[in-house]
C-alpha positions in Angstrom: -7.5 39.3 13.0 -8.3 40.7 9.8 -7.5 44.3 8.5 -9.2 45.7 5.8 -8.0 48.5 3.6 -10.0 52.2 4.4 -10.4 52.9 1.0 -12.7 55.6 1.4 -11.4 56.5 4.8 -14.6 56.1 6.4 -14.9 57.3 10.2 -15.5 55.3 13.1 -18.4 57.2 13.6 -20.4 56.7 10.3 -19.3 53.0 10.0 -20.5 52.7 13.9 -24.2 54.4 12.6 -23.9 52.1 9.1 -23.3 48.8 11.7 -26.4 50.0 13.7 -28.7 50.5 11.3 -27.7 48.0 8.4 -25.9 45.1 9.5 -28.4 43.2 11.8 -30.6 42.6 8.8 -27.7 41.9 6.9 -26.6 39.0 8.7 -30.1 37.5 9.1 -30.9 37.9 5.5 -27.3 35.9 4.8 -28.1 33.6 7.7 -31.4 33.4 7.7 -32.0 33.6 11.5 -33.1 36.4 13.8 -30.1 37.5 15.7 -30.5 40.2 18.0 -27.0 42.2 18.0 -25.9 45.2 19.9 -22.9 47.8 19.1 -20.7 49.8 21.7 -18.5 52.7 20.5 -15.9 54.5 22.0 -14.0 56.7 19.9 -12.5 54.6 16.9 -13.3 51.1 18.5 -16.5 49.4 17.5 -17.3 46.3 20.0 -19.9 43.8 18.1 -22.0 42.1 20.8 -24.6 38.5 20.0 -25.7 38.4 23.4 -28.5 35.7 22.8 -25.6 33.3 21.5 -22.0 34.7 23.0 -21.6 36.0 26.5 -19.3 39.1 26.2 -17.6 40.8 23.2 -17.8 38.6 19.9 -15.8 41.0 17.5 -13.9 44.0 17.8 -13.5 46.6 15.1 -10.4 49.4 15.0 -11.1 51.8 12.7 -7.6 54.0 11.7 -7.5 56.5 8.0 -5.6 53.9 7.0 -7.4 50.2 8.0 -9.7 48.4 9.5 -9.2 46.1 11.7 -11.8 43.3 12.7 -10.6 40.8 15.6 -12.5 37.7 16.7 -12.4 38.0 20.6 -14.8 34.8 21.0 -12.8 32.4 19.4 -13.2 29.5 22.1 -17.4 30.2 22.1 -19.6 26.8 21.0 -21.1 29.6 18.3 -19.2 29.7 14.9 -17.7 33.5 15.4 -15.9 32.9 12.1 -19.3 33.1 10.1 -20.3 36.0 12.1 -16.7 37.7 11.3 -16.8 36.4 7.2 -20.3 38.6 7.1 -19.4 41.4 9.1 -16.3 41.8 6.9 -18.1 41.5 3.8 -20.4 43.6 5.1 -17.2 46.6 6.3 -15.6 45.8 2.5 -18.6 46.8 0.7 -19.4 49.9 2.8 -15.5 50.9 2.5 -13.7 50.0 -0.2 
């Protein structure tokens, strides 16, 4: 788990819309691949699906005024999720802090 500091107190909401329409070409640039990633939100939760590489949630993000918190929930998958979490939280420091 790693919790980042909500700087600019950014909303689940507008983080959830920055993920959906930023940070798929984010990672593929960094990676240089062609992953196809889908987002669920429900209220300050953000759930950060690979589902060509990792059956079921990969990361979960908690989103409070004060943090944000990004949790690998695929740790025991034959994909490296800790890549996939380094980039998503470079990506969620840039946007937020």
């Amino acid at each position: 788990m790693t919790i980042i500091k909500n700087v600019l107190a950014i909303r689940a909401e507008t983080l959830y819309i920055d993920l959906k329409k930023d940070f798929t070409d984010y990672i593929n640039h960094k990676l240089d691949s062609n992953l196809s990633i889908d987002f669920a939100h429900v209220y300050d939760v953000i759930n950060v699906l690979f589902p060509e590489v990792i059956e079921g949630t990969a990361l979960t993000i908690t989103v409070t005024d004060d943090e944000i918190t990004v949790s690998d929930n695929a740790k025991d998958s034959e994909y490296n999720t800790e890549l996939l979490e380094k980039h998503l939280i470079d990506f969620i420091t840039d946007r937020c802090s």
